[in-house]
Structure formats: C-alpha cells, structure tokens
C-alpha positions in Angstrom: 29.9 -1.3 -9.7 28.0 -4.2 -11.7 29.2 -4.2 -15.3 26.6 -7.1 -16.8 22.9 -7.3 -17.9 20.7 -8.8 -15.5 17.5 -10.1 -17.3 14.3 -10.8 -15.7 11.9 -12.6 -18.1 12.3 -10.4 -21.5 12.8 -7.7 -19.4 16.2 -6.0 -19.1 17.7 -4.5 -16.2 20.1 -2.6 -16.4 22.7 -2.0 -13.4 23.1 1.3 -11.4 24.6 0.6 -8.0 26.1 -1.8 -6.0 25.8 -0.6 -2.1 28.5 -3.1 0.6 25.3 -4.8 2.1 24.8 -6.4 -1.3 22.0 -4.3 -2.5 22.0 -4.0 -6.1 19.8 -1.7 -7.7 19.2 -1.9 -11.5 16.8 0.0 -14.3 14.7 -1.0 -16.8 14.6 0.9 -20.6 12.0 3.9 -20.8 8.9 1.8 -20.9 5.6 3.3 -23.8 4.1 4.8 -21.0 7.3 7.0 -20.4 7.9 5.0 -17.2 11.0 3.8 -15.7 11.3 0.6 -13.2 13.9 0.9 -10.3 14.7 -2.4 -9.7 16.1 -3.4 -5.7 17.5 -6.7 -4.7 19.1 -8.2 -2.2 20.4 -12.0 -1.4 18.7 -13.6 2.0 18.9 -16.5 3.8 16.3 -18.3 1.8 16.8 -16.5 -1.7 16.3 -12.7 -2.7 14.6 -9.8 -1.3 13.1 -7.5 -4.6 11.0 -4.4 -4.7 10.3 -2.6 -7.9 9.1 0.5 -8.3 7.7 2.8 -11.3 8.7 6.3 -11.8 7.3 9.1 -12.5 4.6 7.6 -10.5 6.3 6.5 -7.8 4.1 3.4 -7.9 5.5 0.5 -6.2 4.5 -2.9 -8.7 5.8 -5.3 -5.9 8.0 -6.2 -2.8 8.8 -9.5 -1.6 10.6 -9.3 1.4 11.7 -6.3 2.1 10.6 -4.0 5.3 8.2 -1.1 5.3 11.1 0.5 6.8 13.2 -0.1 3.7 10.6 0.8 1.3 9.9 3.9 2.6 14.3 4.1 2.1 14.0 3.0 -1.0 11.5 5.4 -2.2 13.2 8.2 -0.9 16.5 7.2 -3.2 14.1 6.9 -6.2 13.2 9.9 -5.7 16.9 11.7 -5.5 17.9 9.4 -8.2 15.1 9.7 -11.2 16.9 11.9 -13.3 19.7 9.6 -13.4 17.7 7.0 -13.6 16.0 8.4 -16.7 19.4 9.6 -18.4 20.7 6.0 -18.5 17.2 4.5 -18.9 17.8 6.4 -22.3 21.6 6.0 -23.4 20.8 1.8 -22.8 22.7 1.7 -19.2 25.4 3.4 -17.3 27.6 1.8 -19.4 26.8 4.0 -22.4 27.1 7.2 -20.6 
C-alpha cells in the first residue's frame, strides 16, 4: 500500500490502493461541490496512463490512455468503492483512518 502524498498541481491525492500491475489509485479531499475525484494511474512505455473521475456523478473529467475497456472497469470499482472513498476523502487519507 502507498504510504506518501502524491500532488498534482495544488491538488492532493491521496493514496488508496496499490493493485500488482502497478495501478495506483488515489483520492482527492471532498471538493465545495461535495464531490470526490478517484484518481487512476498507471506507468507505460512512453510515461503514464491517468483517468479521473468525479463522484457522486460518476462524471469522468479525463483519460489519457487508458482503454474503453478499462474505463468501463474502472467505473465499476468507483462505484463499489465510494463510500470508502468518501470516508477517507474526509478523515485526510487512509492514513488517518
């Protein structure tokens, strides 16, 4: 399991999961709007895959590189994971639990 900050502009992520294939997956803070950002990234040949997506709304804000296949995945794991995803987005990060 990650156990740093990953930072993205003035934006901080915080880490959530680690899968073997390298995947790390990250949350942001509960943004004004009530919203949380699931963050998902993955090192490529030529860089990193990302795809972020914002919940409740289940709105994806980008994805660069990652199959239709995979965000369809990925969606389906936001959605079994919100509540978690809001309970850390809350306490500042698994690492407060």
């Amino acid at each position: 399991m990650l156990d740093f900050f990953i930072r993205k502009g003035k934006k901080m992520l915080y880490p959530y999961i680690e899968f073997p294939n390298e995947l790390i997956v990250t949350h942001s803070e509960i943004k004004k709007d009530n919203s949380v950002w699931i963050n998902f990234e993955q090192p490529c040949k030529n860089g990193f895959r990302e795809a972020r997506i914002a919940l409740p709304q289940y709105k994806w804000l980008f994805n660069e590189g990652f199959s239709d296949k995979k965000i369809k995945e990925f969606e389906q794991f936001s959605h079994q994971n919100a509540a978690m995803g809001y309970k850390y987005a809350r306490l500042g990060g698994i690492n407060n639990a």
